[in-house]
C-alpha positions as CSV (number, residue, x, y, z in Angstrom):
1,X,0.0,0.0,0.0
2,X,1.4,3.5,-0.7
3,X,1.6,6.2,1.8
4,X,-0.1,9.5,1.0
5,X,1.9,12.4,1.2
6,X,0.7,14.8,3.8
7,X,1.8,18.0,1.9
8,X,0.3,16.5,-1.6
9,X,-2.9,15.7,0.7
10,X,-3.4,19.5,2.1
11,X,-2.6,20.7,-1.2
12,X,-5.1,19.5,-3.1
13,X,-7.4,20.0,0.0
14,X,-6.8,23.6,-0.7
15,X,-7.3,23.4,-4.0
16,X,-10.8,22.1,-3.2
17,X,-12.0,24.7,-1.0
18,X,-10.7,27.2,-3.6
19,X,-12.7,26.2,-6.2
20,X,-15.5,25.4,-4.2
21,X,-15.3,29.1,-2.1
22,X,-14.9,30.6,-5.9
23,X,-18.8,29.1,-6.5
24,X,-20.2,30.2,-3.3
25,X,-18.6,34.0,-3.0
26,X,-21.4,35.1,-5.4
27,X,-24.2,33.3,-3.4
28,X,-22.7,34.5,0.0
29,X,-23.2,37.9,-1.3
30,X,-26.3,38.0,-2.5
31,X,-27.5,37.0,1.0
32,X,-25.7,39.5,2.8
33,X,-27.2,42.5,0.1
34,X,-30.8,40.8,1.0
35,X,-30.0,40.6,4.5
36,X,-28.6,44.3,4.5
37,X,-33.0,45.0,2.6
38,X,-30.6,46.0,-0.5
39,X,-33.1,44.9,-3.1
40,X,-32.2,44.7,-7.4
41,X,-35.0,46.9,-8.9
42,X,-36.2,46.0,-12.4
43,X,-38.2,49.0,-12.8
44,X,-39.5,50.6,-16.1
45,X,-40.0,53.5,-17.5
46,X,-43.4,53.0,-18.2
47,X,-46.2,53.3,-15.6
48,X,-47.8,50.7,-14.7
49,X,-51.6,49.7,-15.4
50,X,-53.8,49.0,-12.0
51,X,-56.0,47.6,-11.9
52,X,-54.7,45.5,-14.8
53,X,-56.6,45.5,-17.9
54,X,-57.3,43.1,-20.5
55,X,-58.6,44.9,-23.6
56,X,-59.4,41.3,-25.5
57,X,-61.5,40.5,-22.9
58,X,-63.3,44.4,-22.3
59,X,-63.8,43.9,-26.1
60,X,-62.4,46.8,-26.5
61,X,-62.9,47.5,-30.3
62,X,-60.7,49.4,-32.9
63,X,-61.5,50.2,-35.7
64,X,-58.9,49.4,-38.8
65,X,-58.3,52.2,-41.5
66,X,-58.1,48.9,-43.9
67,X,-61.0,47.2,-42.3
68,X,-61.5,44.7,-40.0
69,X,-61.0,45.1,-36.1
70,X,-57.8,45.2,-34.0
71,X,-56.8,41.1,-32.6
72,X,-55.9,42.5,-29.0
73,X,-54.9,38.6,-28.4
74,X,-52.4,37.7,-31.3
75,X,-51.6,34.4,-32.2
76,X,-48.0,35.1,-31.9
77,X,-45.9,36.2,-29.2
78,X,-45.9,39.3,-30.1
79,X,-46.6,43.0,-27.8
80,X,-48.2,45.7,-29.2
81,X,-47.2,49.3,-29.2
82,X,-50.4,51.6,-29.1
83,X,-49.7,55.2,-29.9
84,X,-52.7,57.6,-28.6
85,X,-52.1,61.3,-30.0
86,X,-53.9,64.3,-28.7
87,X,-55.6,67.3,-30.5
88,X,-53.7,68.1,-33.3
89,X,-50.9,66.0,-33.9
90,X,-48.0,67.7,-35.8
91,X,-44.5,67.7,-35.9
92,X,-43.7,67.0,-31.9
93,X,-46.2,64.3,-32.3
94,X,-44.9,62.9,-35.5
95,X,-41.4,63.2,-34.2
96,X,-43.0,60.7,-30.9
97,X,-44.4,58.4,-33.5
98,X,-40.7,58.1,-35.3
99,X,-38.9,57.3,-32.2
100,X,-41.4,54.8,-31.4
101,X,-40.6,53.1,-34.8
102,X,-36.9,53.5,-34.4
103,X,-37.5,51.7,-31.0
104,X,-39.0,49.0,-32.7
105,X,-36.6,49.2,-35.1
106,X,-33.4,48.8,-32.6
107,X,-34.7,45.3,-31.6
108,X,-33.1,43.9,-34.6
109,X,-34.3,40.3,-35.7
110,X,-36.4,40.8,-33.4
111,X,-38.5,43.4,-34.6
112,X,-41.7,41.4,-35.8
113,X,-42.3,40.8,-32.4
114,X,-43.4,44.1,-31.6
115,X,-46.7,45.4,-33.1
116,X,-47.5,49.5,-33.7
117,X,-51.0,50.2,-33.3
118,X,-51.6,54.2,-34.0
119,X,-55.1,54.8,-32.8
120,X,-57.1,58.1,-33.4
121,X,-56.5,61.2,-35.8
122,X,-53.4,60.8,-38.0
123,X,-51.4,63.7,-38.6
124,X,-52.4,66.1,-41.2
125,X,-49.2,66.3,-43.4
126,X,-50.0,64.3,-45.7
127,X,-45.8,63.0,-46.1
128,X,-46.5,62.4,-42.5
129,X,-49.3,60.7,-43.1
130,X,-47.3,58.3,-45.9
131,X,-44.6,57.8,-43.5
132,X,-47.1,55.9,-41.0
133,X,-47.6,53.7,-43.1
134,X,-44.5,52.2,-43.6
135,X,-44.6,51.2,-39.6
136,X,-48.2,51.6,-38.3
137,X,-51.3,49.9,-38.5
138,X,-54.1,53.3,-38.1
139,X,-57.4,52.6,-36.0
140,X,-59.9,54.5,-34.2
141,X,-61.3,53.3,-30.4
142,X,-64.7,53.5,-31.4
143,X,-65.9,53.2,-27.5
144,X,-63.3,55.8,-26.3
145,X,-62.5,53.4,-23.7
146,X,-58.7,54.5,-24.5
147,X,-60.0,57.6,-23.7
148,X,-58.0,58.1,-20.5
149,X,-54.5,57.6,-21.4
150,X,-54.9,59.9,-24.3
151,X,-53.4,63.2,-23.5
152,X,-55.5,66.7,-24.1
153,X,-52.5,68.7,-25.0
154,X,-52.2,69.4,-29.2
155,X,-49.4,67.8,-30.7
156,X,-48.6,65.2,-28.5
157,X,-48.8,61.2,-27.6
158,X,-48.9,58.8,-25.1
159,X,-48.5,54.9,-25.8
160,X,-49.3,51.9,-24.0
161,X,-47.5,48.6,-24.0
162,X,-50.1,45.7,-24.8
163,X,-49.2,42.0,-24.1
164,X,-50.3,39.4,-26.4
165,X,-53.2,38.3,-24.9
166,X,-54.5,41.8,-24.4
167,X,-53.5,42.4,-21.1
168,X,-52.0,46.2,-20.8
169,X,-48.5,46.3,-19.2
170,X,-47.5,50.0,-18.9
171,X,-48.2,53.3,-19.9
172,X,-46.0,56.1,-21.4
173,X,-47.6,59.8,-20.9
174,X,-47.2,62.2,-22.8
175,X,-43.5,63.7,-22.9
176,X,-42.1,60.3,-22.2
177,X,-38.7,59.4,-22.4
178,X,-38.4,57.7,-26.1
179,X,-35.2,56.0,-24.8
180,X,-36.4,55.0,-22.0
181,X,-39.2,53.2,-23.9
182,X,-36.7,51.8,-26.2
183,X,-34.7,50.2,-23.0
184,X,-38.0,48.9,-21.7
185,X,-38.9,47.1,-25.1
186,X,-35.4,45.4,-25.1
187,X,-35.9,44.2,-21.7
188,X,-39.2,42.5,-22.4
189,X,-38.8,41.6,-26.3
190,X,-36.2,38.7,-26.5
C-alpha cells in the first residue's frame, strides 16, 4: 500500500475549497445585500396599469383604417405598441411616433415581435401621413374606452405597451422618455 503524502494531501485539500469558495462567493453575497434589505429593482420606465386590464376581454374595439377590427390577443408572441395622439398631432407628435418606430426598429431580428398600433387622428401632413404607413397599422377606439391615457395637450402622444393576450402592461404619458421606452422594449422583447 502507498503512503499519502501529507503536503500533496493538504494541497489538493486547498485546491478544493478554492474552487468550491470561488462558487459560493457570489451566493454569499447576495444573501448579505438581501439581509442588508438592499433589493435589485427592475423597474420601467413605463407606468404601470392597476387595476390591470385586458382589452381582449373588455372587447375593446378598434376600428382598422383597412377594415377589419384590432386582434388584442395575437396568435403570436408578439406586444403591441399603441400610440394615442392628442388634439392636433403635428410635428412634436410625428417626431414621438418616429422614435417609437426607431424603437421597434433597434430590436433587430427581433422586430416582428413588436406590433404598432396608432389609434385616433393621423397627422395632417400628408408626407407624415405616408410615413405611417411604412410602420403603423391606423385605428380608431370606437368606444373611447382609451379615452383616458390619451393626453389633451395638441401635438402630443402617449402609448401603451399591450401583451399578447390583451393584457395592458405600462403606460407612457405624454412627454415620455423615447429611450427609455426603447430600453424597456429590449428588456421584455427577446
Amino acid at each position: 500500500m502507498n503512503a499519502v503524502d501529507p503536503v500533496a494531501l493538504r494541497k489538493s485539500r486547498l485546491k478544493l475549497l478554492l474552487v468550491a469558495s470561488i462558487f459560493a462567493a457570489p451566493f454569499v453575497l447576495a444573501m448579505m445585500l438581501t439581509l442588508a434589505g438592499w433589493q435589485p429593482t427592475a423597474r420601467g420606465n413605463g407606468l404601470p396599469i392597476n387595476p390591470q386590464r385586458n382589452f381582449a376581454q373588455e372587447r375593446l374595439p378598434v376600428q382598422l383604417a383597412a377594415g377589419g377590427t384590432w386582434a388584442w390577443r395575437d396568435s403570436e408572441p408578439r406586444l403591441t405598441l399603441v400610440a394615442l395622439p392628442g388634439p392636433d398631432c403635428a410635428a412634436r407628435c410625428y417626431d414621438a411616433l418616429t422614435a417609437m418606430a426607431k424603437a421597434r426598429v433597434m430590436l433587430n431580428r427581433n422586430q416582428s415581435r413588436l406590433r404598432l398600433l396608432y389609434v385616433g387622428t393621423p397627422p395632417a401632413d400628408p408626407q407624415q401621413r405616408a410615413g405611417m404607413a411604412n410602420y403603423w397599422q391606423l385605428g380608431e377606439d370606437v368606444d373611447g374606452k382609451l379615452a383616458q391615457w390619451r393626453p389633451g395637450t395638441p401635438d402630443s402622444v402617449a402609448a401603451l405597451l399591450v401583451e399578447s393576450d390583451g393584457t395592458a402592461l405600462a403606460s407612457y404619458p405624454a412627454g415620455f422618455d423615447a429611450s427609455g421606452l426603447a430600453q424597456d422594449l429590449q428588456k421584455v422583447i427577446k
